[in-house]
N, C-alpha and C positions, 0 to 999 in steps of 0.2 A: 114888553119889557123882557130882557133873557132872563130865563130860570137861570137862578143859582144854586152854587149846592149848600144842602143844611151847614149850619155849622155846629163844629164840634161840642162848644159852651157858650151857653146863650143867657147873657144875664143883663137886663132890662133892654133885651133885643140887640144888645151889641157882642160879637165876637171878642172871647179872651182865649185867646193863643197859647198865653207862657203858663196855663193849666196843663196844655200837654207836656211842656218841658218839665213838669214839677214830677206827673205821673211818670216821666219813662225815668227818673230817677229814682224814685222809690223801688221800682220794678230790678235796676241794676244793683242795687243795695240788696233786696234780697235774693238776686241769683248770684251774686259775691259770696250772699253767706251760706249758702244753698252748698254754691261748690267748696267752700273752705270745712264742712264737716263732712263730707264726702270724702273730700282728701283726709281727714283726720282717721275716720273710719280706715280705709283703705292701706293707712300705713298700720295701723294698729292689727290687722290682718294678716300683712305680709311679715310680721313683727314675730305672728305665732309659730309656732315649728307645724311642721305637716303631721298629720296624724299618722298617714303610710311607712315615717320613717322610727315609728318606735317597734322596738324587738318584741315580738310575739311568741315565738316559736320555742315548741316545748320536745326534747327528744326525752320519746321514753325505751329504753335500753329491757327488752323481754325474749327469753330465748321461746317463749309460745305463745298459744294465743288462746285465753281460758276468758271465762267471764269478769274474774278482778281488773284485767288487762281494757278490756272493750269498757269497763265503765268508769276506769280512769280517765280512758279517752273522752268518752263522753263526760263527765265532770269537766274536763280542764275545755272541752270545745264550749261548752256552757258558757263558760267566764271570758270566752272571745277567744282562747290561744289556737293556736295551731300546732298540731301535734304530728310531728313525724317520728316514726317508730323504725327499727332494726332488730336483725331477728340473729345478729350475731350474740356470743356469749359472751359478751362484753362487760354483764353486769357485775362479774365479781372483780375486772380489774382493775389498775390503780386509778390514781387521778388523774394521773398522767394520759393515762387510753382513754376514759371518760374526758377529758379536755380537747383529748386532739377529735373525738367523736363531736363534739359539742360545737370546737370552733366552725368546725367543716361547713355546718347549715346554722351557723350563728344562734349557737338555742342560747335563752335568758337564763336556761334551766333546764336537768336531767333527771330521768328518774331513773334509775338502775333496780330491775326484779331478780333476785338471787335466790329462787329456791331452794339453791342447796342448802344453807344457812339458815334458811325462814327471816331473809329482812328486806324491804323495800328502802333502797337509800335513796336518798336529794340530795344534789350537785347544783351550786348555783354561782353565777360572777359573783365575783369580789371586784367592785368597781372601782377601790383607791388599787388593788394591783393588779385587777386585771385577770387574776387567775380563777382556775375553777376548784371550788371546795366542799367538801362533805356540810351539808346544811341541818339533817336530820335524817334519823331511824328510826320507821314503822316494822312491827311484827306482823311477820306472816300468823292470819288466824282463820279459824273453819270460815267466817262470812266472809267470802270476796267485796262485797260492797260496804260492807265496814271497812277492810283493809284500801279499798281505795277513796273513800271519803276520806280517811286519815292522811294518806298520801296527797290527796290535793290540796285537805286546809294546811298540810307542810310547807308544800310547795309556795301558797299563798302567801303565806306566817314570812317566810323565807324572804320572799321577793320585796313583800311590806318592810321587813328589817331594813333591807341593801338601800331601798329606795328611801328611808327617812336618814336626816343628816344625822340624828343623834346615835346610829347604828356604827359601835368602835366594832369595828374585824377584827384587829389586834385579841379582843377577849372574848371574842361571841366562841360557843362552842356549839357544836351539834346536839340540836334538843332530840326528845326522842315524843313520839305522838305518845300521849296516855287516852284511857279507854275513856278518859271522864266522869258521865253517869254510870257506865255500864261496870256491873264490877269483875275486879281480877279474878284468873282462874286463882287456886290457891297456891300449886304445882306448876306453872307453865313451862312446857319444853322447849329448849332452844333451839329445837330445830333438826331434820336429818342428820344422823349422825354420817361424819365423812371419816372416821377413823374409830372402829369397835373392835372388840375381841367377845366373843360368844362362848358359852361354856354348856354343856349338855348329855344327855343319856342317848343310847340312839341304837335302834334295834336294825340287826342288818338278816336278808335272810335271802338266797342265793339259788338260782337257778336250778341246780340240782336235786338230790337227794338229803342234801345237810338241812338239818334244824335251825331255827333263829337263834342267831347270838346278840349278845349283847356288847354292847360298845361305848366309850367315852367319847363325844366328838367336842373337841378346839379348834373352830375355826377364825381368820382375821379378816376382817374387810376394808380398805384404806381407796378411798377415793381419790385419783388423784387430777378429775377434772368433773364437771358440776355432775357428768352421769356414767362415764370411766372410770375404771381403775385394776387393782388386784385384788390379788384374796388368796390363803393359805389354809388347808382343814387339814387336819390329823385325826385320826381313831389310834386312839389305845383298847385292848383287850379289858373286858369287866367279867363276861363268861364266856361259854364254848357251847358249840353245836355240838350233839352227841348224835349218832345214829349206831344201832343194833344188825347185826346178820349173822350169819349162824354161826360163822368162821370165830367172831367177837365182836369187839363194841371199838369203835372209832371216837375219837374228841379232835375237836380245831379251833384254834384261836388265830387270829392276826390280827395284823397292824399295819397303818396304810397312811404314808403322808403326800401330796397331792395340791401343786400349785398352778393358779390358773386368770385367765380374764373375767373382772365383775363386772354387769352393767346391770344398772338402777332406774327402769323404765318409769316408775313412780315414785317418788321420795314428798309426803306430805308431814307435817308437823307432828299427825300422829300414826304416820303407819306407814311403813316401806314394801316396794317387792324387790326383787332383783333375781338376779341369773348369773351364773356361772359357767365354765367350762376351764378343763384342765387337763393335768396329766399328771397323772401319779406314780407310785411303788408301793406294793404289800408284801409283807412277809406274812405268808401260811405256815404256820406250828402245827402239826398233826402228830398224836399219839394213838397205840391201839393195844387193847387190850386182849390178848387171846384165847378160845376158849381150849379145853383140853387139844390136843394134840395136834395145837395150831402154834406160831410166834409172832409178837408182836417187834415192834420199832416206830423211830419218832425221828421224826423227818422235817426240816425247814424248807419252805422252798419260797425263791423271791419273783415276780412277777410282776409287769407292768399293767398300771390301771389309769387307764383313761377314763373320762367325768365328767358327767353334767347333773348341775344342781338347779335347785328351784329354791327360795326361802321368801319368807313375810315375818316381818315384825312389825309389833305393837307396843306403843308406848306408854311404860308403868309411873316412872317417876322421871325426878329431873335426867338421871344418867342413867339408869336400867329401862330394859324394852324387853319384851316378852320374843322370843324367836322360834320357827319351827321353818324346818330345813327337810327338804325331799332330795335324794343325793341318790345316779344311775351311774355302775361303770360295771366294766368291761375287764374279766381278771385274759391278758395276751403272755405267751400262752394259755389253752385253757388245763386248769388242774386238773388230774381226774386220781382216783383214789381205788386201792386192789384191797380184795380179802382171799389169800390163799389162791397170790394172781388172778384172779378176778375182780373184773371193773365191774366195782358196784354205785359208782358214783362220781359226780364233778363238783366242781365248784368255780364261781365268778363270770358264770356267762346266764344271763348277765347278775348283778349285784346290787340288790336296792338296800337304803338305810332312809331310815324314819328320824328325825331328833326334832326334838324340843327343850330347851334350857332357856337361858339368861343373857342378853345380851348388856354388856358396859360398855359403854360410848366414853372413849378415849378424846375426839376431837370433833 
């Protein structure tokens, strides 16, 4: 008898067939339903926006690079951004230069460091106009890492606003970070001053034979870029050098006023240095006193002074700073002084003055 083959379903020894047709239905039934939530999946996917195309990027606007700076960066890389920096001085200008900075590498958001001022600002879109705007204002203070934790929960605060629909642009204004727990100084300074006038005593004493005199020194210091500018000092007479020789006795007073270039290598919230250099004019008053069968006269004479100064100030109150000033020049020609035609002495080669007074911060 031929072998045959098994069959598929065997029920009371007879072959049923239309069990297979039942099974490969069920089978199509559910790879139908298989592929219709795949497909549902799939458009719900392509539905989502890409993650690559949201803006990240954060420009932080520093003309140096100090520790506040490096842990800003680090803060904002923390929280995902991408932070690109520029080393122009960028930070004090308008919105207009912070926007056209901004659009260039598409930042969400700016941060501008203005030490001359002592403030850290945020710049962020305005997304019903499109423009970029002052967001908020952190004070520069002695802890870098406080000043920039402050800056980036700005930044964040900011971005949170733009991005919630209930955020009106029309009336939001620039907040300013507060210390929160930590408490305020009582006094806080606003910052390097960029426009002062100093007031002081200032002892000057001279290459020569002549004694220390004494002096009034006014000087003005006006910033007119974040570490440039000018500067103006004056001396008025207070006393006179005297000197003695056999002939008689000598007195000198002058006065010397003296315009030049400042730069401001350091400028921090509480203490500045800076530097000067100029070109001046003194006038020397000299009188003499003669002794018996000598004569005396009183003589003006004017001469160019050229200068270089050094100063530091410290900060007392809101507008006063404590200043002390070291001031070198050069009297061209040099003076020189006769008793009974005889040179007994010079003066202004060279010429130092010592001052310390009061500085008032103008701007």
């Amino acid at each position: 008898m031929p072998k045959r083959d098994r069959p598929i379903a065997n029920i009371g020894g007879r072959q049923r067939p239309y069990l297979d047709l039942a099974r490969a239905w069920v089978w199509s039934i559910r790879a139908a339903a298989i592929a219709l939530v795949l497909s549902s999946l799939s458009a719900r996917a392509n539905a989502l926006p890409p993650q690559h195309s949201i803006p990240r990027t954060i420009l932080l606007v520093d003309a140096g690079d100090d520790p506040m700076s490096m842990r800003i960066i680090a803060e904002l890389g923390a929280l995902g951004f991408e932070v690109r920096t520029t080393q122009r001085s960028s930070a004090t200008g308008g919105d207009s230069e912070i926007e056209l900075l901004s659009r260039t590498i598409e930042a969400v958001a700016t941060i501008g460091v203005d030490r001359a001022s002592g403030e850290v600002r945020v710049w962020t879109v305005d997304k019903a106009s499109g423009q970029m705007g002052l967001r908020a204002v952190v004070a520069i203070e002695r802890d870098p890492a406080v000043v920039a934790l402050r800056a980036v929960e700005a930044v964040r605060t900011s971005l949170n606003e733009i991005a919630s629909p209930s955020a009106d642009a029309s009336t939001a204004r620039a907040p300013v970070a507060r210390a929160g727990d930590r408490p305020a100084p009582a006094a806080p300074s606003p910052g390097p001053p960029s426009l002062d006038v100093s007031l002081g005593p200032a002892l000057a004493a001279s290459g020569g034979t002549s004694d220390i005199s004494s002096q009034a020194m006014v000087s003005l210091h006006w910033l007119l870029r974040p570490r440039w500018g000018v500067e103006i000092t004056g001396l008025a007479p207070i006393g006179r050098a005297t000197w003695q020789e056999n002939e008689g006795t000598a007195s000198l007073t002058f006065g010397l006023v003296a315009a030049g270039v400042h730069w401001r290598p350091l400028a921090m919230r509480w203490c500045t240095f800076d530097l000067g250099a100029g070109m001046g004019a003194a006038i020397i008053h000299t009188e003499g006193s003669p002794n018996s069968g000598f004569f005396g006269r009183e003589q003006d004479t004017l001469v160019a002074t050229p200068l270089l100064r050094m100063g530091y100030a410290v900060f007392i109150a809101w507008s006063l700073w404590l200043r002390a000033d070291v001031l070198g020049a050069v009297a061209i020609p040099r003076p020189v002084f006769a008793f009974a035609d005889r040179i007994a002495g010079s003066w202004g080669q060279p010429l130092v003055l010592q001052s310390l007074g009061i500085e008032f911060v103008l701007r």
